[in-house]
C-alpha positions, 0 to 999 in steps of 0.5 A: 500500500506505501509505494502505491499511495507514494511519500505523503501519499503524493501519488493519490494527491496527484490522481485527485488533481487529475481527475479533480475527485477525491479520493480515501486511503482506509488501511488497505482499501481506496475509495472513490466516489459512486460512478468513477469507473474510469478512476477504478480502472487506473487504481487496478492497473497501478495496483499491478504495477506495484506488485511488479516494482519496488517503487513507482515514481509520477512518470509510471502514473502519467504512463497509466494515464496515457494508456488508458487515454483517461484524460479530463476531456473523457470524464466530463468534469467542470473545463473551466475549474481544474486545480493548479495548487490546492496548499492550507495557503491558498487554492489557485483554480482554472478559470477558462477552458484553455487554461485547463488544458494548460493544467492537464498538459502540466499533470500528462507532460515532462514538458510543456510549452504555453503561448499566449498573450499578456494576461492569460495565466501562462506564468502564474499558473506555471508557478503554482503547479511547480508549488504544487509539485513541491509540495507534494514531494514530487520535486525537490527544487523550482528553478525559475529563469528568464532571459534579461534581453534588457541588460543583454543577459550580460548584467556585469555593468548593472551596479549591485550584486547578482540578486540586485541586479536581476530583480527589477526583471524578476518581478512578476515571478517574485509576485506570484510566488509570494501569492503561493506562499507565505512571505517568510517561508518563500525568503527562506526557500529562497536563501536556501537556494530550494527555490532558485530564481537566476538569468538564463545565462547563469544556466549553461553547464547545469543539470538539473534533477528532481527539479521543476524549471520554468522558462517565462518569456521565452520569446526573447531567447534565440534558438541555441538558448532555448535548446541549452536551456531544454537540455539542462533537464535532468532525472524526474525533472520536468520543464515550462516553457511560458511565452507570448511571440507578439511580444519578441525584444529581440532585433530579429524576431524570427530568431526567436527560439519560442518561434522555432522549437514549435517547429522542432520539437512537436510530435515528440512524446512528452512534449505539448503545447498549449495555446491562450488566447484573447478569451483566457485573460484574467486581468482588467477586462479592457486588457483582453479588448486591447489584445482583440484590437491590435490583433486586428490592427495587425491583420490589417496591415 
């Protein structure tokens, strides 16, 4: 019963995110609410695999998953309300239908890639299912990066040390996790270097393991610093990749990485990409008639 339920029974945690049902432990029994058919069926399979294996890990969940092809759209749950983290703190919820799939892609994926403009959630929800994973004890680190195209990621002639120079630029990231997180508890993840917050350019030569990293505004990376960056993924590590391609600060921006990995990397098992749009903004309501108008302005031209 231990290595099914999983540490801290992380792994029936995982399942009630999935199927966003709730699910008891009772000595050797699991039960489920009346009418879950779809969830018994999982439970028996990994039930089987538990007795094949000493230990099973969220990869062989998600795998169960994908074979049983028992994803939320089958099970006929709320599409808009899925929960991204659901912690004493705070409980953060979808709200549309794309930013549920964007959860779903995070709960079935090692990697996931959300497009969208400004306002959609890509990065707040991003950071609350890396919360959620750390909490649950699925990761051990949340790394937390971003390319300073500003400072031209060479931040040597800011005045300050490293933190004080990446600050200003890290801003929203900061907000969201104090939104997770108690204030206090977030500084002391973050002096202990358990939450790592650093430029893009800081990660070459790293291999990150039990880690969960998020790449925000990977619009304005070039091709090569989005595969460096793909490439620091380690054992039971998992990566976010969150940008908006109509807003590239790059001189050229057909070079950006975010625009050409779609192109590479789609088809790959493990790899989804999720798309937001006008409909998904969640900010003041002329945000999302702002967007509307300048993409037809831009189509107008």
């Amino acid at each position: 019963m231990p290595v099914f339920l999983g540490a801290n029974d992380c792994h029936l945690r995982f399942l009630e995110s999935h199927f966003n049902i709730t699910i008891i432990a009772k000595e050797a029994s699991v039960l489920v609410e009346k009418g879950a058919d779809y969830l018994v069926e999982v439970i028996m399979e990994l039930a089987g695999l538990c007795r094949d294996k000493e230990y099973i890990d969220q990869r062989d969940l998600e795998t169960v998953l994908r074979l049983h092809r028992v994803e939320n759209d089958e099970v006929q749950i709320d599409h808009s309300s899925l929960v991204a983290l659901d912690s004493p703190h705070i409980v953060v919820k979808t709200r549309t239908r794309n930013q549920a799939n964007y959860i779903r892609a995070l709960e079935n994926n090692e990697l996931v890639f959300s497009i969208g403009p400004a306002g959609t959630g890509k990065t707040f929800l991003a950071v609350a299912w890396a919360v959620s994973l750390f909490e649950r004890g699925v990761v051990n680190k949340i790394v937390l990066v971003k390319p300073v195209v500003e400072a031209g990621e060479k931040l040597g002639f800011l005045p300050g040390d490293i933190k004080e120079k990446v600050d200003p630029y890290f801003k929203p990231l900061y907000d969201a996790l104090l939104f997770m997180l108690p204030g206090e508890r977030a500084k002391k993840l973050i002096d202990q270097s358990t939450i790592e917050i650093a430029p893009l350019a800081y990660m070459r030569g790293r291999t990150l393991d039990y880690s969960i990293a998020i790449l925000d505004e990977a619009q304005n990376t070039t091709a090569m610093q989005m595969k460096m960056f793909l490439t620091r993924l380690g054992a039971h590590s998992r990566a976010v990749v969150t940008g908006d391609l109509t807003q590239v600060d790059l001189e050229d921006p057909e070079a950006s990485g975010l625009l050409k990995v779609q192109e590479i990397l789609r088809g790959i098992n493990g790899v989804e990409f999720v798309y937001l749009d006008s409909s998904d903004v969640v900010r003041h309501r002329l945000v999302s008639d702002i967007i509307k108008a300048y993409d037809s302005h831009k189509s107008k031209v």
